[in-house]
N, C-alpha and C positions, 0 to 999 in steps of 0.2 A: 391393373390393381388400383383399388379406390385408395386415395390420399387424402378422405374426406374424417377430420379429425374424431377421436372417441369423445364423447360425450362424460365429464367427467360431474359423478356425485357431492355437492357440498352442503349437503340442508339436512343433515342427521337430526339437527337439534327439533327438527319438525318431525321426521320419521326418518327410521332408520331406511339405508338404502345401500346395496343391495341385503337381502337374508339369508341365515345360512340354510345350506341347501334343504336339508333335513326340514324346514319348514314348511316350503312345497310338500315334500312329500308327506308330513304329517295332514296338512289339509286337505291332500287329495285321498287319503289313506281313510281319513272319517268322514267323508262326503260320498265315498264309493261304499265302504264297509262296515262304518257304524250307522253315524246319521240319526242315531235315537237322541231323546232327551232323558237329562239321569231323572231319576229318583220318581219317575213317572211309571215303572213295569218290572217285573219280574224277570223277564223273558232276557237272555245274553247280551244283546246288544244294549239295552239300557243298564245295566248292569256295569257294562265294561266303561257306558260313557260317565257313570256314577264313580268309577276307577279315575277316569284320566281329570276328574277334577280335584278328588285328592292326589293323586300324585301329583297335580300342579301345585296343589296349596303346600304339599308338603315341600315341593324343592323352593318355592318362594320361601317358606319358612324360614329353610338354610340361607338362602343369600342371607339373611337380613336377621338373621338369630332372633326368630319368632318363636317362642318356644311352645304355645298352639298351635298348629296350620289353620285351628277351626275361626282366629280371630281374624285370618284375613277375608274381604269380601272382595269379590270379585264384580267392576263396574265394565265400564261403553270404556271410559280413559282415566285421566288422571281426571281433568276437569269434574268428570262424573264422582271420581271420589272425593276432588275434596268439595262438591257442593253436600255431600253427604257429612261429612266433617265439620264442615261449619255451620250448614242450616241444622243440621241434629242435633245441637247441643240446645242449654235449657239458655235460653236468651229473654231477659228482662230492659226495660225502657231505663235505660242510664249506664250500663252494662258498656265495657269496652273493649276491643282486642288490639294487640298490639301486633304491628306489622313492618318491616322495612320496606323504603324508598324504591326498593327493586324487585317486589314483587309482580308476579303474571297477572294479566285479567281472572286469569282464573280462580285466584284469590278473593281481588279487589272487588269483583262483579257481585260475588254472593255477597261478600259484608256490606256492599253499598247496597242492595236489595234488602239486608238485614237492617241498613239502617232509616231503609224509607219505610220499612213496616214497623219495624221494632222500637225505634229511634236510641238504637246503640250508636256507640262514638267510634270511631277507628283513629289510633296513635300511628302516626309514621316516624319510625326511626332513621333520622341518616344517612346516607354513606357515604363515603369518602368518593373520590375522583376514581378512582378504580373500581368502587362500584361495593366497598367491604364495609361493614357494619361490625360497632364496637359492642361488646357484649354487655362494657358497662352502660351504653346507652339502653342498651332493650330494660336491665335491672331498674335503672330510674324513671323508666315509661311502665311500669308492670304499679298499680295500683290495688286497691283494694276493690273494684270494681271490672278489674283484669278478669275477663272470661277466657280467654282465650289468646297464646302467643304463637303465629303461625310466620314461617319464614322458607324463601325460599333457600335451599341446599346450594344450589350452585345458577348463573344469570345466565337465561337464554341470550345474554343481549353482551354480557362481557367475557362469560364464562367466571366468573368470581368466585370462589367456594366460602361459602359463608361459616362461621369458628360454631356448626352446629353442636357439636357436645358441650361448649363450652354456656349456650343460651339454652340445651337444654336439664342442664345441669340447674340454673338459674330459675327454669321457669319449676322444676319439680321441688325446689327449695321452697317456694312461695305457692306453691298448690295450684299452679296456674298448670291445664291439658298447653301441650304444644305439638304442631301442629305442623310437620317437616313435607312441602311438596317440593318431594323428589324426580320430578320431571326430567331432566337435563342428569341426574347421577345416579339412579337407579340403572344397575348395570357396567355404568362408568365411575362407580367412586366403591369404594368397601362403604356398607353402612351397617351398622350394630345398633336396633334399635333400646336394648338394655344400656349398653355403655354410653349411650348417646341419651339416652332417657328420653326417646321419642315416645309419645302417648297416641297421636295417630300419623301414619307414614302412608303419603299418597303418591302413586306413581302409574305411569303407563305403560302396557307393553309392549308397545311397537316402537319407541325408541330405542337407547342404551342397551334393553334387553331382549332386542332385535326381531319381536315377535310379530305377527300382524295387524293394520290399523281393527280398531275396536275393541282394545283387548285394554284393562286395566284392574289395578288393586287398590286398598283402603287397607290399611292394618290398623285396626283397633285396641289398644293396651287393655287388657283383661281388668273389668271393675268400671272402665267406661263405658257409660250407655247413655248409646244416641236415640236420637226418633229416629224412628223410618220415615224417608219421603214416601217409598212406596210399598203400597201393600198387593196381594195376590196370591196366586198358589202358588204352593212349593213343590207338593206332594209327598209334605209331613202335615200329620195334625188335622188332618182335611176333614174331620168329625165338628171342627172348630173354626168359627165365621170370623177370629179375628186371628192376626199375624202371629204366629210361633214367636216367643217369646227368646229362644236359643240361637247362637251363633253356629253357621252362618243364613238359616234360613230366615233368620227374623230381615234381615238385608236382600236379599236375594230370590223377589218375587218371581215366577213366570220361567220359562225356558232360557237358560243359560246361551251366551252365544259359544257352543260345545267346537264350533268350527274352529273358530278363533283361535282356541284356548288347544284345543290340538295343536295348530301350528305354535302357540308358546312355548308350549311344551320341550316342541323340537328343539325352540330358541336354547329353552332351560338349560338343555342337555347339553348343548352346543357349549353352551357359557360355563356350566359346571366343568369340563374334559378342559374349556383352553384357560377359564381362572379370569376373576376382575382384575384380578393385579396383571396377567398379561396383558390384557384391553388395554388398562389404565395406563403399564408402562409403553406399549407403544404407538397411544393418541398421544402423550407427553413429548413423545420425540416426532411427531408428526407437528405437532404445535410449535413447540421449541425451532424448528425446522422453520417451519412457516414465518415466524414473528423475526428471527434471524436474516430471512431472505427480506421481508417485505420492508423490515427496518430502513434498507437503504435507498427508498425510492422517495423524491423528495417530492411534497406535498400531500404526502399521505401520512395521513391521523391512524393510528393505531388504540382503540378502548381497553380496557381492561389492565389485569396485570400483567408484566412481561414476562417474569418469571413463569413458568408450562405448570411448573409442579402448584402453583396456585389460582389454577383455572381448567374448568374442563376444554373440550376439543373444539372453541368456539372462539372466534374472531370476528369483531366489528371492525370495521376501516369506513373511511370518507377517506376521498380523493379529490383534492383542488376543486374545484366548482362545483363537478359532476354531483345532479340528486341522485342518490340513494339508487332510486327505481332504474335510472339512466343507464348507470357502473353497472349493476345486475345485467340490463340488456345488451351494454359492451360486451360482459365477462362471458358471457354464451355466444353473441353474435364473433368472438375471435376467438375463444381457446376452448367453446363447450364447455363454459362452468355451469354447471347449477346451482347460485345462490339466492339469498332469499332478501330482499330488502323492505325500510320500511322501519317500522313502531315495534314490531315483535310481539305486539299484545301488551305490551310492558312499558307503557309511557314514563313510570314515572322513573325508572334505570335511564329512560333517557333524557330526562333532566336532569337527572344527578351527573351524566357524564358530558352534557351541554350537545346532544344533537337534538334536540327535540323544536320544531316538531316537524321536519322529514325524517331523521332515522339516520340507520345507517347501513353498508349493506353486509349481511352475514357470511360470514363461511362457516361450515361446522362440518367435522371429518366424524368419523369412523372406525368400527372396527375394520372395514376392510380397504379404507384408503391406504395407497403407497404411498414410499417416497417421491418417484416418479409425479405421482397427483399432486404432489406437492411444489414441486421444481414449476409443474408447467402454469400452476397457479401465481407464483413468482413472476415467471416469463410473462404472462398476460399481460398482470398487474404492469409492470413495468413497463412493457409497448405500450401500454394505455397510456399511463402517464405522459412518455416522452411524446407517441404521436396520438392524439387524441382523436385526432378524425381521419386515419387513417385506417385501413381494415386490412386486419391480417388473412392472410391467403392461407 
């Protein structure tokens, strides 16, 4: 019998791993059996693939109290939706957006592209040591030249859940669109985008909502209109040489990726029968678990909040000397971790929390990590520490 350890999952926060079953088989199910492109033919199979994108839109609706299915657009990931988010809006030279200190590149990149062309300003709010941002600081950064306030939900890098209803409550007072990427909580946190008065909500589906890579959304609050980056067929309108006008084809140029978005679906289903609050309560006790064990191992740096219930299923650590990239290669070369080290895309969370600029290195669980995953993660951590250059058998 082989003694040669299991190889254990920890880099959710990049994609999820493993998927539930149903998702194989949704994409092998439309790769063998449909394979058409919707809205292109009359004939069943295009038909049916014109079906499985509403029923996606419509169970995305539900998560996330969309009360359209037709304002969400379906992108490549999150990044895809929110360059749509933010490059789509109507942007003048003085024009500013208001952002926190712990935002993704996936943010930063488009407004700092907006700002070499456009010559818009970008405000950076705050955060505290653990990575949370005051709501009254966003309120006093919000001007009258506030185009747009976009924050991330929760920190790839701390796990931090940021007091979103509470900024977007602030920013629909002042008439400012806000602009929630849901990266890291889509799937993993309940989100209500009325109660929370998100105006656009961008997320991916192959994280939290367990789908496969290439799969993402953009929810658009009804009465906002964006440009379109791109134009093309739909196979509405086709009498007409310029973009439909209507959601969602005015967004959704060319053949949809139908593959994809089958396996989502699976996801969908999956998540609707077991409920975000079951995910959510048991990544809390996976976390809680974790942050419990690792507390006691001396020379190790712990980010974020301690408390589970104010952070999604994400932990940064530094360990006594060890770079970032180093502890990754220990944590696989002795216990089969898979974690992810480094910048996270998210430099500037990591000057707010002072590792910048090595990093630091992640762990991020799952809906289907155990407790089990979680002990031997303890165990590693801890042989490292105590022996550092020795190699566990």
């Amino acid at each position: 019998m082989s003694s040669e350890k299991r190889e254990i999952y920890f880099d959710n926060a990049a994609t999820s791993f493993p998927k539930p079953d149903g998702v194989e088989a949704g994409l092998l199910n439309f790769h063998r059996h449909l394979g058409a492109s919707a809205g292109r033919g009359a004939y069943p199979r295009a038909v049916l693939s014109g079906r499985l994108l509403e029923d996606t839109r419509k169970l995305l609706a539900s998560f996330f109290n969309i009360r359209k299915p037709s304002q969400i657009i379906f992108t490549f990931n999150a990044s895809d939706a929110l360059n749509l988010a933010i490059k789509g809006l109507d942007w003048r030279l003085g024009d500013n957006a208001v952002v926190s200190m712990m935002e993704h590149n996936s943010i930063m990149r488009p407004l700092h592209a907006l700002k070499n062309r456009k010559g818009i300003k970008i405000i950076k709010v705050k955060a505290s040591p653990e990575g949370l941002i005051d709501p009254i600081d966003v309120a006093k950064a919000i001007d009258s030249h506030t185009r747009l306030v976009a924050l991330v939900h929760a920190s790839n890098v701390t796990g931090t859940i940021q007091p979103i209803a509470e900024v977007g409550d602030i920013a629909r007072r002042k008439g400012v669109p806000f602009l929630v990427d849901a990266a890291q909580s889509a799937g993993a946190l309940p989100i209500d985008v009325e109660a929370m008065k998100i105006d656009l909500l961008a997320f991916p589906g192959h994280k939290a909502l367990l789908g496969p890579l290439g799969t993402g959304a953009l929810y658009i609050r009804e009465g906002l209109d964006l440009e379109t980056l791109r134009e093309g067929g739909t196979g509405s309108q086709s009498e007409h040489e310029v973009q439909p006008d209507f959601l969602p084809d005015k967004y959704e140029p060319g053949s949809h990726n139908l593959l994809g978005i089958a396996g989502w679906k699976e996801a969908l289903d999956f998540l609707t029968k077991e409920t975000v609050a079951k995910v959510r309560a048991r990544e809390m006790r996976l976390t809680e678990h974790f942050i419990d064990g690792i507390s006691k191992i001396k020379a190790l740096d712990i980010y974020g909040p301690k408390n589970a219930a104010k952070r999604v299923a994400v932990v940064s650590v530094r360990l006594g000397d060890f770079a970032p990239l180093e502890l990754s290669h220990r944590l696989f070369e002795r216990g089969k971790l898979m974690t992810r080290s480094g910048l996270h895309c998210a430099p500037g969370a990591h000057q707010t929390i002072g590792t910048y600029p090595l990093g630091t290195t992640r762990f991020s669980f799952g809906a289907f990590n155990t407790p089990q995953d979680i002990e031997t993660a303890i165990s590693t951590l801890a042989a490292i520490a105590k022996n550092p250059t020795v190699a566990i058998q």
